[in-house]
C-alpha positions in Angstrom: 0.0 0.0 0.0 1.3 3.5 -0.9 -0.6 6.5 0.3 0.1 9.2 -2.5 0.0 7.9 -5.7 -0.6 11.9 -6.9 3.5 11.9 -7.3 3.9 9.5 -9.9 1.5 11.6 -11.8 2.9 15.1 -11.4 6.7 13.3 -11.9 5.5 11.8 -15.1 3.3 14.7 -16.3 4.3 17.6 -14.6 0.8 18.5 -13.6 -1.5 16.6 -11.7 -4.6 14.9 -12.1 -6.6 18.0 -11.1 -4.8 20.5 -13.3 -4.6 17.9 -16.2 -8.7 18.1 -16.3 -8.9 21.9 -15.8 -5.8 22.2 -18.8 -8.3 20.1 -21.1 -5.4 18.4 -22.4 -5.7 14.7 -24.1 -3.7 11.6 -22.7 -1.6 9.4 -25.0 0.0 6.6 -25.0 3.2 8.5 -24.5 1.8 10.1 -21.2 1.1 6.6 -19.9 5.2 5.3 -19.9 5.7 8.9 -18.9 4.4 8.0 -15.4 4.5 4.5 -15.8 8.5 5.2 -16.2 8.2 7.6 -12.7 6.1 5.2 -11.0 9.0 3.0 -9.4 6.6 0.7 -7.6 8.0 -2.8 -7.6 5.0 -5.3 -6.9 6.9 -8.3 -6.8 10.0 -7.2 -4.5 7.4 -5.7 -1.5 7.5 -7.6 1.6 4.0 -5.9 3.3 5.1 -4.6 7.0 2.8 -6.0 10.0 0.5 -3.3 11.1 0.3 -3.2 14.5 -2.2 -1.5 16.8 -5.8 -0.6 16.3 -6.3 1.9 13.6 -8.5 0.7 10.4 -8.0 1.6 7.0 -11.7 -0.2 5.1 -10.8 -1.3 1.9 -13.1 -0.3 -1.4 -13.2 -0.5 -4.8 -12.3 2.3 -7.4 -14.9 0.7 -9.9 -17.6 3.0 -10.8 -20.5 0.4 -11.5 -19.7 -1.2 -8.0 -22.7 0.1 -5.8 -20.2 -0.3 -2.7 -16.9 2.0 -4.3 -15.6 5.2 -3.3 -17.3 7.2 -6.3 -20.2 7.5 -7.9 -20.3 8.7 -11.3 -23.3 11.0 -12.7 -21.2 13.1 -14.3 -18.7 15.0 -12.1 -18.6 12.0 -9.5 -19.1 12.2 -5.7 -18.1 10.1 -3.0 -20.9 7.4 -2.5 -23.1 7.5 0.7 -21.3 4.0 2.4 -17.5 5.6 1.4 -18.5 9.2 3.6 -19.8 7.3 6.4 -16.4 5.3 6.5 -14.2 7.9 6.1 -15.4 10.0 8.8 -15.6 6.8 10.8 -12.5 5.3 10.5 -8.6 6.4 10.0 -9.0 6.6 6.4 -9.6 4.5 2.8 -8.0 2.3 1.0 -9.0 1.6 -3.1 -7.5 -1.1 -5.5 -5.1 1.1 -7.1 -5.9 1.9 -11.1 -2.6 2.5 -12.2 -2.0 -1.5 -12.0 -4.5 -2.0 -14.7 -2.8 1.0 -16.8 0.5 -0.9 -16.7 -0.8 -4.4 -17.0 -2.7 -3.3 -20.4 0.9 -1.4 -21.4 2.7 -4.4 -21.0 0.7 -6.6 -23.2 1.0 -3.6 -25.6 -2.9 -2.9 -25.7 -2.1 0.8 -26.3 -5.5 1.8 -26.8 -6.7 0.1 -23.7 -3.9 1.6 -21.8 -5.1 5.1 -23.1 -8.7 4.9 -22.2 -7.8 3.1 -18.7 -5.4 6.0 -18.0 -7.8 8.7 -18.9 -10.3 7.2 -16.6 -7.8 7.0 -13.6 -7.1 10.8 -14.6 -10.7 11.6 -14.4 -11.4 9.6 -10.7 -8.2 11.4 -9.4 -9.0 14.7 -10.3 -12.0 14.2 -8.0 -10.3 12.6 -4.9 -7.2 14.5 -5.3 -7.7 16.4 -2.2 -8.2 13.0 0.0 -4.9 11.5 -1.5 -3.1 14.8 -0.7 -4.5 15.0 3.0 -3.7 11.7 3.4 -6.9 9.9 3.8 -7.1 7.6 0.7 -4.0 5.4 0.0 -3.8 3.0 -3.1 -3.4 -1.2 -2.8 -1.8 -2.8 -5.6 -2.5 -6.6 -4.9 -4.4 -7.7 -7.7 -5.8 -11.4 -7.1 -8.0 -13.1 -9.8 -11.1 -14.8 -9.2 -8.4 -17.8 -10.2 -6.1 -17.1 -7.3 -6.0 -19.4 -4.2 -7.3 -16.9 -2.1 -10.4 -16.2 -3.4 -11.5 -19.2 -5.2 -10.9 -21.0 -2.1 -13.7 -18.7 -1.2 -15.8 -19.4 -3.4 -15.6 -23.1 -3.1 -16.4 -23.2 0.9 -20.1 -21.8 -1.7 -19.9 -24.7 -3.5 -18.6 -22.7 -6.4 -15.7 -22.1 -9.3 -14.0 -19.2 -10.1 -16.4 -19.0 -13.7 -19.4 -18.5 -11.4 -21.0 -20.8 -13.8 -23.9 -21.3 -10.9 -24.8 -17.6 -11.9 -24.1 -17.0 -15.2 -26.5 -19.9 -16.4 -29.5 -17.8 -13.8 -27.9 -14.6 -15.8 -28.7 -16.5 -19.9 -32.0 -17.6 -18.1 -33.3 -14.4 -17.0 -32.4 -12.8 -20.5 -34.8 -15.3 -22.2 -37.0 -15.4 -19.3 -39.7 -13.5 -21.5 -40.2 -16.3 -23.5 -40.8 -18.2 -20.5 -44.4 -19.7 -20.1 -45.9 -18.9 -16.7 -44.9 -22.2 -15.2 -41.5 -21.6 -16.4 -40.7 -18.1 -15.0 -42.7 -19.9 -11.6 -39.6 -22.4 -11.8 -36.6 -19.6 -12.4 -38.3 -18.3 -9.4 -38.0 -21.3 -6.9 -35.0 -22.0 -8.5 -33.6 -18.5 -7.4 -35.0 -19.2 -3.9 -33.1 -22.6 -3.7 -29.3 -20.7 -4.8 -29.7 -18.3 -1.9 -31.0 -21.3 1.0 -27.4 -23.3 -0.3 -25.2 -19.8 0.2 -26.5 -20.3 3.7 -28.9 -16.5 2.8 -31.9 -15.6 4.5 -35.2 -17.3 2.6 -37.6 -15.3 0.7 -40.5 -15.9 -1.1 -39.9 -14.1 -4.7 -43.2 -12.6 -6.1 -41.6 -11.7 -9.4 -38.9 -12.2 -11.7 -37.2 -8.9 -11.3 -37.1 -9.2 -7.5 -35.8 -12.7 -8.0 -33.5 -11.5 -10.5 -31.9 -8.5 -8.4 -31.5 -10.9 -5.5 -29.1 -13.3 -7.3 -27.5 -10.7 -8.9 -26.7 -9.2 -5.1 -25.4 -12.5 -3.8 -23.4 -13.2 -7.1 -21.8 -9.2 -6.3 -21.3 -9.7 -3.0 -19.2 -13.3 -3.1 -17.5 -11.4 -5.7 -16.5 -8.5 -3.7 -15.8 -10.2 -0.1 -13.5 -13.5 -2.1 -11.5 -10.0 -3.3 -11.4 -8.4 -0.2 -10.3 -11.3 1.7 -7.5 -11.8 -0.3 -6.6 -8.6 -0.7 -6.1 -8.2 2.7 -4.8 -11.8 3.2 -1.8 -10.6 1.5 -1.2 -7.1 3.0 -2.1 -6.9 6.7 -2.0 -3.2 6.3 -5.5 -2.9 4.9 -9.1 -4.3 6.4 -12.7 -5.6 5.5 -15.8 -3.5 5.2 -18.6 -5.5 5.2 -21.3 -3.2 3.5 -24.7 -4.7 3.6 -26.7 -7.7 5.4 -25.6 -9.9 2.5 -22.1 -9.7 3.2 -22.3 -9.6 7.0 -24.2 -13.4 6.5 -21.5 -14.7 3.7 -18.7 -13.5 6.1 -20.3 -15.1 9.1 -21.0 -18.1 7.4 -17.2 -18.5 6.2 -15.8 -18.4 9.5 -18.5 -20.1 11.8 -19.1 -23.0 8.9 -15.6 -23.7 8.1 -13.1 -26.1 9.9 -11.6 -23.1 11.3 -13.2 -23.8 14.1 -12.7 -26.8 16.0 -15.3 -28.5 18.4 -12.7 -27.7 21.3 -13.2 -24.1 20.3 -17.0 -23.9 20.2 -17.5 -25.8 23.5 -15.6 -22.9 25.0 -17.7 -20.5 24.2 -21.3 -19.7 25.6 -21.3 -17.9 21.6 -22.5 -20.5 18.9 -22.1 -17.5 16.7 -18.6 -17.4 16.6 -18.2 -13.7 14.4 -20.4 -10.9 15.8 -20.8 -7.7 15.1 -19.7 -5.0 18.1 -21.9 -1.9 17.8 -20.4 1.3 17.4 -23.5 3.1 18.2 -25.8 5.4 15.8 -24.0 7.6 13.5 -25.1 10.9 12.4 -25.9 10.3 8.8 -24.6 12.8 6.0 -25.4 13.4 2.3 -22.9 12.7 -0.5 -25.0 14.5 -2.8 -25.1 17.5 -0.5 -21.1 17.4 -0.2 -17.6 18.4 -2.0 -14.4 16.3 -1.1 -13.1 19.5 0.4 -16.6 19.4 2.8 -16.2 15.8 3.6 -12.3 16.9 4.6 -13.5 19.4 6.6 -16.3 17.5 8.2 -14.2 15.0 9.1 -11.5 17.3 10.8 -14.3 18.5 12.7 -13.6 18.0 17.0 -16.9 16.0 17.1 -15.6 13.2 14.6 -11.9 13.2 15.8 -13.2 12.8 19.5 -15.0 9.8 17.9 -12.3 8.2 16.6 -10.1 8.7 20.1 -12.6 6.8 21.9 -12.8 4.1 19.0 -9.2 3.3 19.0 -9.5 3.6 23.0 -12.1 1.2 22.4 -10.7 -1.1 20.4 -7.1 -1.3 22.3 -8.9 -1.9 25.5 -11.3 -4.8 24.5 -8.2 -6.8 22.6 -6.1 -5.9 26.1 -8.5 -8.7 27.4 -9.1 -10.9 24.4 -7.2 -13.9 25.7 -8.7 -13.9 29.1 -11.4 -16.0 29.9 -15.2 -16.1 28.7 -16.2 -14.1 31.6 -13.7 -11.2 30.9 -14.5 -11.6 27.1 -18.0 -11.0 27.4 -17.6 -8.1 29.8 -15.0 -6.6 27.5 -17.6 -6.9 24.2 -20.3 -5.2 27.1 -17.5 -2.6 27.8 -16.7 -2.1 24.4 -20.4 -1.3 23.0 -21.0 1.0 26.3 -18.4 3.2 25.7 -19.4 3.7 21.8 -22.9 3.7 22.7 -21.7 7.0 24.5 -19.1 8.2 21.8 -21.9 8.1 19.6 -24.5 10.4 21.9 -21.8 12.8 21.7 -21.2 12.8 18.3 -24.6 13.6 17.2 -24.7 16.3 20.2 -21.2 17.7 18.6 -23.3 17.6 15.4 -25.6 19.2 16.0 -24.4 22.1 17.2 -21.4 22.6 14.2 -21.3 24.5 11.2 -21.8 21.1 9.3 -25.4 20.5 11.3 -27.3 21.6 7.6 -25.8 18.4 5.5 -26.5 15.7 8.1 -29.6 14.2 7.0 -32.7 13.1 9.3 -31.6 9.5 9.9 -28.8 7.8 11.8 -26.5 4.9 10.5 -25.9 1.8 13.0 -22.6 1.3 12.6 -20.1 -1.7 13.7 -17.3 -3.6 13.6 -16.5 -7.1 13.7 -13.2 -7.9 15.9 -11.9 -11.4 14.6 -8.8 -12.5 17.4 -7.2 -15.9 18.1 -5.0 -16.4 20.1 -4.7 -19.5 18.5 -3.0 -17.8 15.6 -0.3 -16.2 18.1 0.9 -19.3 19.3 -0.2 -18.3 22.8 -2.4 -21.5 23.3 -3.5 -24.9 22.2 -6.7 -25.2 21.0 -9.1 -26.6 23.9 -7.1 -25.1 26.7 -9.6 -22.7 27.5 -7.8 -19.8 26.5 -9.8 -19.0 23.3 -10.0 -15.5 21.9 -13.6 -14.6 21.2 -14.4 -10.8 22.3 -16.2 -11.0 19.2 -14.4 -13.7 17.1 -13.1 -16.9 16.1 -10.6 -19.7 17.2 -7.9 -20.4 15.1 -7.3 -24.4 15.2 -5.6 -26.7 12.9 -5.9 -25.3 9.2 -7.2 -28.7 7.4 -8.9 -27.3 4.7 -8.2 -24.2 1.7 -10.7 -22.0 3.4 -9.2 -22.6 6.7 -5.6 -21.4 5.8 -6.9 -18.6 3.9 -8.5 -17.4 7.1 -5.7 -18.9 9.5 -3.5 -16.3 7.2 -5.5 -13.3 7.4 -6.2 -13.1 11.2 -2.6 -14.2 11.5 -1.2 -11.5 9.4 -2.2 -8.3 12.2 -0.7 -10.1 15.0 1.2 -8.2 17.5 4.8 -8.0 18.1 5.6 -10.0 21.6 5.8 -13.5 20.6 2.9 -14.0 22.6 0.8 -11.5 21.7 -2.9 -12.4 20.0 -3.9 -11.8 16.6 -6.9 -9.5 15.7 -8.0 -8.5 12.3 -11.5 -6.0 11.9 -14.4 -5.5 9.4 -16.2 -2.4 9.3 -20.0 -2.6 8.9 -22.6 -0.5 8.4 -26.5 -1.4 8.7 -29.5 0.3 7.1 -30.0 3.9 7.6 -33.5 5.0 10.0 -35.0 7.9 11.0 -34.0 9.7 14.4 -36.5 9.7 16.7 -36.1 13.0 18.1 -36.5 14.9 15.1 -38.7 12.4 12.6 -41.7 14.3 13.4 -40.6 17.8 12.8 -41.3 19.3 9.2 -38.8 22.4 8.7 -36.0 21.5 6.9 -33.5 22.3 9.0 -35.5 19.7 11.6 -35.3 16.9 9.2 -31.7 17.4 9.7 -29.3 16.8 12.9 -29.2 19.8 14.9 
């Protein structure tokens, strides 16, 4: 991970990304090696550090059809709604970095691919130029394929391949599904219903084709997205989960609780049968991208209110995995502990809120927000498995990896240990829930009472 990738642009150009746009100047092929040539990023020789300590850094995607990204595109792009809360949440954002597809399309001498790919990293940079250069966006270049270990061991704890070939046939089924007779379309339905029950999804009756349709279509997105953000950060400890949406929270769940990750020793030492949960941070105050420049959602987040917040979440967080190791009792007061004090943080972020200068963008709702806290000890070395000394604040045992899915896992919790030989392991997910209405205000008609403050 690299946090300004802004200084390969201005070596290799001379301007950057911003000043490019405004100059109105067109990118060729020769511009790409240009920065290419001053990007001196060597993938292969990086040996990631070990992060140590509690700060998060959620990991997105740059993509702009990808619902969960940092931007959305209608034509000047704005940071989405899920990439604002996170950044005023947490210690900043992490995106796959574009460049890497730039240079991969260079090398196999696609020059008109390079050109258009380059133009397009250009255009999103232009935009969060001003979160690169305050140092709250840094780039990831690990690039796994849906081929790679990582993720297709993923995808096969589903009972799928990397060609998705479960979905795609739904995909050529509901394209002809107009020709379907009404018994047939009845069929895709049920059919649709059955894929979700085996991904270990919540069951729902589908009353139409479309609804059925946008349901696989989630699922099929959302294996997609977590198999790459697992191994993403399986291979540099520096970066972390975000779980965005029920769907993901479940598949997540389901990958650690389901696979052999988790020894019988380890779930008979735990009152938990749900072996990943979800620590509340408390209800966020909720704010508009729509309503916001980059610069704003700087500012907002400099704000007291927000970096209060994140003091007591780091506070939070280095408290609760002080205790981890200890035993079921201390655990369970720590996760108590833990969701008091946020519980609090949060009160006094909305208060902060609104009373600022930033009370008009915040909308009329709040947004649960969480984070899962995955530790073993396990992974540490500082126990056997069965001895009682478990690590589940909120998490999962680490036993004996026996299967793919296992030592992907294993591998990832492992790779945020800390640095005493015996110190746990503890990797985190950032979550955030559905937004609702704020009961103190949901009544009130002004505008400025639909809003916090």
């Amino acid at each position: 991970m690299r946090e300004n990738p802004i200084a390969s642009i201005r070596a290799g150009l001379g301007v950057s990304p911003y000043e490019w746009r405004t100059l109105k100047r067109r990118a060729s092929i020769s511009d790409v090696v240009d920065v290419l040539e001053a990007d001196d990023w060597q993938l292969d020789a990086r040996t990631p550090p070990a992060r140590r300590g509690t700060s998060m850094l959620p990991l997105l995607s740059h993509h702009p059809f990808n619902p969960h990204g940092l931007l959305r595109w209608d034509g000047r792009g704005r940071i989405t709604d899920s990439a604002l809360s996170l950044l005023f949440l947490y210690d900043g954002l992490t995106i796959a970095d574009p460049l890497v597809e730039v240079r991969q399309a260079a090398q196999r001498g696609d020059d008109v691919a390079a050109v258009r790919l380059f133009r397009r990293l250009l255009r999103m940079y232009a935009v969060v130029e001003p979160l690169f250069e305050a140092g709250l966006l840094a780039v990831e270049h690990a690039r796994p394929t849906v081929e790679s270990a990582d993720r297709a061991a993923v995808l096969s704890h589903f009972g799928l391949d990397p060609s998705m070939t479960a979905f795609t046939n739904f995909e050529e089924a509901f394209a002809g599904s107009d020709a379907f007779s009404p018994s047939g379309q009845h069929m895709l339905m049920r059919r649709s219903e059955e894929l979700l029950q085996l991904l270990g999804l919540p069951s729902e009756r589908f009353r139409s084709l479309g609804a059925a349709h946008a349901a696989v279509r989630s699922a099929a997105q959302a294996l997609l997205h977590l198999s790459w953000q697992i191994a993403v950060c399986n291979e540099d400890p520096e970066v972390d989960l975000v779980l965005l949406g029920n769907t993901e929270e479940i598949l997540f769940r389901e990958l650690v609780n389901e696979s052999d990750l988790v020894s019988s020793e380890s779930v008979r030492s735990t009152t938990k049968t749900d072996l990943v949960g979800i620590a509340s941070l408390g209800d966020i105050p909720h704010f508009d991208s729509l309503d916001l420049t980059i610069d704003d959602a700087i500012a907002i987040r400099r704000d007291d209110s927000f970096e209060r917040f994140r003091d007591h979440l780091r506070g939070a967080l280095h408290e609760n995995q002080s205790v981890v190791v200890r035993n079921r009792v201390d655990r369970e007061q720590a996760l108590v502990r833990f969701e008091e004090q946020m519980d609090s943080a949060a009160r006094e972020l909305s208060a902060g809120v609104g009373t600022s200068t930033f009370r008009h963008h915040a909308r009329a709702q709040a947004l649960p927000a969480g984070v899962a806290i995955v530790a073993s000890s396990i992974a540490a070395g500082v126990t056997e498995a069965g001895s009682g000394g478990l690590a589940v604040a909120v998490g999962a045992g680490v036993s004996a990896a026996v299967s793919s899915i296992a030592q992907v896992l294993n591998g990832w919790i492992g790779g945020r240990r800390g640095e005493q030989p015996n110190a746990i392991a503890v990797r985190y997910a950032a979550t955030l829930g559905t937004p609702r209405v704020v009961p103190a205000i949901k009544n009130q008609s002004s505008k400025r009472a639909r809003r916090f403050g």
